[in-house]
BABA-506784 format. One record per residue: residue number from 1; x, y, z of N, C-alpha, C in turn. Coordinates in Angstrom, 3 decimals, padded with zeros to 6 digits. Each point is the difference from the previous one (the first is absolute). Example, Ala and Ser with C-alpha at 12.3 -4.5 7.8 and 13.67 -1.06 7.14 Angstrom:
> 1_013.190_-005.690_007.800_-000.890_001.190_000.000_000.900_001.200_000.000
> 2_-000.350_001.050_-000.720_000.820_001.190_000.060_-000.770_001.090_000.730
***
This chain:
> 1_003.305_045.469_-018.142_-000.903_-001.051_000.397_-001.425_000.377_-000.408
> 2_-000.803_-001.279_-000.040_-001.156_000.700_-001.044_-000.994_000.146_001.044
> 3_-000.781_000.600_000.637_-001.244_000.490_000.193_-001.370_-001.103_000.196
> 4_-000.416_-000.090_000.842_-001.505_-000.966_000.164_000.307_-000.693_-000.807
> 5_000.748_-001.157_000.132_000.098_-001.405_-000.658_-000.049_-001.031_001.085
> 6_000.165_000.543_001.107_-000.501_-000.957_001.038_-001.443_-000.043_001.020
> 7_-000.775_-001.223_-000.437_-001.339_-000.312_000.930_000.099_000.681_001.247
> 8_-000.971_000.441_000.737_-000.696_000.516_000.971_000.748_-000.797_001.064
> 9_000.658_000.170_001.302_000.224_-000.834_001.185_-000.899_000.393_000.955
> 10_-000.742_-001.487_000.478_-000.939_000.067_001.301_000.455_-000.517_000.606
> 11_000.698_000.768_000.993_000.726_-000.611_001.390_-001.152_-000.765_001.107
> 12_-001.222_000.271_-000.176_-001.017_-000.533_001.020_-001.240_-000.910_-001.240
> 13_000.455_-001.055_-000.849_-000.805_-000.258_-000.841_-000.202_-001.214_001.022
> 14_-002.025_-000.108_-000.177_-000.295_-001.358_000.584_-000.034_-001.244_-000.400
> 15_-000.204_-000.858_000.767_000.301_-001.738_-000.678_-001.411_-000.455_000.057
> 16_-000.567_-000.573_-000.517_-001.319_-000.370_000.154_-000.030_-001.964_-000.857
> 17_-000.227_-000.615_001.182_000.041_-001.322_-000.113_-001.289_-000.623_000.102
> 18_-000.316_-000.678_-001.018_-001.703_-000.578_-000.248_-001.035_001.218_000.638
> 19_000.026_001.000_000.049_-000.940_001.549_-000.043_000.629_000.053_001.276
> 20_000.721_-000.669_000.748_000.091_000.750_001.494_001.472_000.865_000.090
> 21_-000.021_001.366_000.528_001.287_000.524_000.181_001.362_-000.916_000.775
> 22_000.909_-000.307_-000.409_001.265_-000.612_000.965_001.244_001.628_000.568
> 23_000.104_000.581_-000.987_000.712_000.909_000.103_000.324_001.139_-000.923
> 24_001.224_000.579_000.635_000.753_001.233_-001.110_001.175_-000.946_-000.640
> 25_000.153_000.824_-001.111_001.664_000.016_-000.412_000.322_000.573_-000.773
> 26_001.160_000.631_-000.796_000.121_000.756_-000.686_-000.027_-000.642_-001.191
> 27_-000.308_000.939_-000.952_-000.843_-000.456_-001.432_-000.140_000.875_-001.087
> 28_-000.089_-000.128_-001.041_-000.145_000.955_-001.149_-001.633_000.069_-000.558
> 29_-000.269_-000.902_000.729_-001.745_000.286_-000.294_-000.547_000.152_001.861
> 30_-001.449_000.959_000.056_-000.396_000.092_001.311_-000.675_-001.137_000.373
> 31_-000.593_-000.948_-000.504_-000.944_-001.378_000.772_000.865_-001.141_-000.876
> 32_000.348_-001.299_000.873_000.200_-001.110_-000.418_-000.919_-001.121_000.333
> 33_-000.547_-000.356_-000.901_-000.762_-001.382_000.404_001.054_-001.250_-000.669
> 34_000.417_-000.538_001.062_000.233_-001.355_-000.321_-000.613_-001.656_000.546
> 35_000.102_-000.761_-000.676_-000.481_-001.198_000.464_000.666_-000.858_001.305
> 36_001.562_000.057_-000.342_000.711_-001.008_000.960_000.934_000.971_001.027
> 37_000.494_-000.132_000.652_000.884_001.091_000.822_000.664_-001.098_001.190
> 38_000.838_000.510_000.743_000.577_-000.600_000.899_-001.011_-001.007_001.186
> 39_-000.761_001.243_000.437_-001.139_-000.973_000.070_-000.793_-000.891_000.331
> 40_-000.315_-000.173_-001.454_-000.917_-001.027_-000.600_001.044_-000.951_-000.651
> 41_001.454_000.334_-000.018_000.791_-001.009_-001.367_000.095_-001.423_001.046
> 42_-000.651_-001.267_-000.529_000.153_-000.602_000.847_001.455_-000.423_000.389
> 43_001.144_-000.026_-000.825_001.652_000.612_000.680_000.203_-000.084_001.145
> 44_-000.645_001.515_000.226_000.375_000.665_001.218_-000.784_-000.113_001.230
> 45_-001.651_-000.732_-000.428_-000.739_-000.206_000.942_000.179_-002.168_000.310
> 46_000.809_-000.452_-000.150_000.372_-000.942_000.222_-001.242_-001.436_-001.048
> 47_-000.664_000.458_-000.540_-000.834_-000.784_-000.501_000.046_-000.063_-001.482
> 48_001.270_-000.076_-000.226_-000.133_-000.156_-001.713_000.431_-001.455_-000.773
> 49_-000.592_000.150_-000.640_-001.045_-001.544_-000.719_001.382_-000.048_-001.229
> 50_000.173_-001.482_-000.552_000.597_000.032_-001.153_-001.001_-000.195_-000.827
> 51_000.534_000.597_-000.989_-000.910_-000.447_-001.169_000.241_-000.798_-001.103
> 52_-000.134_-000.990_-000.049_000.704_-001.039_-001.041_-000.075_-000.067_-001.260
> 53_000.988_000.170_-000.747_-000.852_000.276_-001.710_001.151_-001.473_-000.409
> 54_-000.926_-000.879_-000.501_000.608_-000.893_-000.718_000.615_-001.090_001.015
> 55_000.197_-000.062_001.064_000.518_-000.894_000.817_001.257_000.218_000.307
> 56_000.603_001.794_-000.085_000.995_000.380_000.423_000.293_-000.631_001.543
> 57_-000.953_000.418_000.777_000.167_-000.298_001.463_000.311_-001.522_000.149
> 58_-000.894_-000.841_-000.543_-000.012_-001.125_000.210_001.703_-000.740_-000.548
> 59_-000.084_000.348_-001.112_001.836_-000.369_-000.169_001.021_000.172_000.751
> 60_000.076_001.601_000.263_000.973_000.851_001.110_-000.326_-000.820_001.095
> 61_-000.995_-000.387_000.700_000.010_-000.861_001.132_000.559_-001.460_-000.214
> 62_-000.199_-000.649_-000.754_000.561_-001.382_-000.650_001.586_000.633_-000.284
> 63_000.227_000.810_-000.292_001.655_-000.139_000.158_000.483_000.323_001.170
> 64_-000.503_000.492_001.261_000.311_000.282_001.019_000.037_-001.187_000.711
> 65_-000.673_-000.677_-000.092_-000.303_-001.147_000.531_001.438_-001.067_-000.535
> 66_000.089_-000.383_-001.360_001.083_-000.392_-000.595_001.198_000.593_000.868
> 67_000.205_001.300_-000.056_001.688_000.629_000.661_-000.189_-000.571_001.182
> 68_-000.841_-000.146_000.760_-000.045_000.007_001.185_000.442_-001.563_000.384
> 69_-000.701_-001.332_-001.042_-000.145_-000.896_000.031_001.749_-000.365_-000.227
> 70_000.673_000.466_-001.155_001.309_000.404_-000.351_000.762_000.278_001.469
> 71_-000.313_000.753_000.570_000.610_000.126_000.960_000.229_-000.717_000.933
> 72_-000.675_-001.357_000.708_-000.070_-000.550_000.368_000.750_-001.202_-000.611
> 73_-000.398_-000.371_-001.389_000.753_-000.680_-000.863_001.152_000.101_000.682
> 74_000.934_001.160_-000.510_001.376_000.118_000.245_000.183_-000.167_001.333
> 75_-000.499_000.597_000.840_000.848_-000.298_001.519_-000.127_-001.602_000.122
> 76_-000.936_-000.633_-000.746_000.045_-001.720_000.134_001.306_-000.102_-000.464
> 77_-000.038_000.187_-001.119_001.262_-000.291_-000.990_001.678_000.257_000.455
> 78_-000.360_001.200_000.633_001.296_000.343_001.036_-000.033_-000.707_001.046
> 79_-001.066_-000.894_000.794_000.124_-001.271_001.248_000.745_-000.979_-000.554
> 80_-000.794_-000.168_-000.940_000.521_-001.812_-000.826_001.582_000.336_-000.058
> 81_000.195_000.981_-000.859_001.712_000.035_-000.837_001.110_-000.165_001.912
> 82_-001.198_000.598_000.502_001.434_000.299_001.562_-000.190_-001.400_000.776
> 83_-000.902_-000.394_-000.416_-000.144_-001.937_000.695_000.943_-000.816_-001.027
> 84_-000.257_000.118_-001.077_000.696_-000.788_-000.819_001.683_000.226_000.136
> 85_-000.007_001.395_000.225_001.468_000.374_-000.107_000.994_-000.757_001.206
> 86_-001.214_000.376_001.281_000.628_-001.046_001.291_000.137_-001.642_-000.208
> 87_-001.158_-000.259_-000.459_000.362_-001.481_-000.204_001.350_-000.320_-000.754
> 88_000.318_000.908_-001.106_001.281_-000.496_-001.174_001.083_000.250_001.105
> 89_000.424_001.297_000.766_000.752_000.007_000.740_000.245_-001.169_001.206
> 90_-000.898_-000.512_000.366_-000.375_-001.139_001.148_001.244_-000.849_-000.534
> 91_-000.019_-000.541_-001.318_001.107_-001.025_-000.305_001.224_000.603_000.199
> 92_000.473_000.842_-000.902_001.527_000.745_000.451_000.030_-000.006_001.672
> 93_-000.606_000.425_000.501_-000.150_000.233_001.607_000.215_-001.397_000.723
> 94_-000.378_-001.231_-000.860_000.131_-001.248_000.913_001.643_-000.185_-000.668
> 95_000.038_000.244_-001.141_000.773_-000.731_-000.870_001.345_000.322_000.938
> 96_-000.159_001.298_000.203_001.250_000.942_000.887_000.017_-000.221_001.256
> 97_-000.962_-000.686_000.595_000.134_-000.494_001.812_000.647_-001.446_-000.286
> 98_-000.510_-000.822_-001.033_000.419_-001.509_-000.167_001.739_000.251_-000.151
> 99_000.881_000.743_-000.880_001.238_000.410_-000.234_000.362_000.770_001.121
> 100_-000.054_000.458_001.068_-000.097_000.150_001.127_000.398_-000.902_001.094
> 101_-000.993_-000.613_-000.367_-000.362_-001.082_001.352_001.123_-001.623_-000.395
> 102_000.397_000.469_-001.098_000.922_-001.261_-000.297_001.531_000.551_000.541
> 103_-000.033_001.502_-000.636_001.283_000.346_000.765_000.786_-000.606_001.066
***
C-alpha cells in the first residue's frame, strides 16, 4: 500500500456560515465556510420559495388542477352510467312484475 496518498483528517474541522461559526465536523480541510447549511436551507427551515423558470410552476399547477378536475369528471361519469343503468333495468323489472301479475 502506498504511503501519504491520503489528505490530512480533521476530526474537529469548523463550519463557518456567512462569517459566523455553526459548528464541527469531520473534514479533510481545518475551516469550512459555506453559504447554505441546514440552517439557513429554506427546506428545512420551512420557508422555501419556488423558483419559476419558464412557467414550470405555473403549468405543473394547471395540470393539477386538470387531474383533479378529471377526477371529479369521472366520479360524475360513474353517477350517470349507475342512474342510467337503473333506469334500463326499471323496464325488465316492470316487464317481469306485469308476467307475474298475469300469472
Amino acid at each position: 500500500m502506498k504511503k501519504d496518498i491520503h489528505p490530512k483528517y480533521y476530526p474537529e474541522a469548523k463550519v463557518y456560515v456567512a462569517g459566523e461559526y455553526v459548528g464541527t465536523v469531520g473534514s479533510t480541510r481545518p475551516e469550512l465556510r459555506v453559504d447554505v447549511w441546514s440552517g439557513t436551507h429554506p427546506f428545512y427551515t420551512g420557508q422555501q420559495r419556488i423558483i419559476d423558470t419558464e412557467g414550470q410552476v405555473d403549468r405543473f399547477q394547471r395540470r393539477l388542477e386538470r387531474r383533479a378536475s378529471d377526477v371529479v369528471d369521472k366520479s360524475e361519469k360513474q353517477r350517470r352510467r349507475r342512474a342510467k343503468r337503473q333506469i334500463a333495468e326499471l323496464p325488465e323489472d316492470e316487464a317481469t312484475a306485469e308476467t307475474e301479475s298475469k300469472e
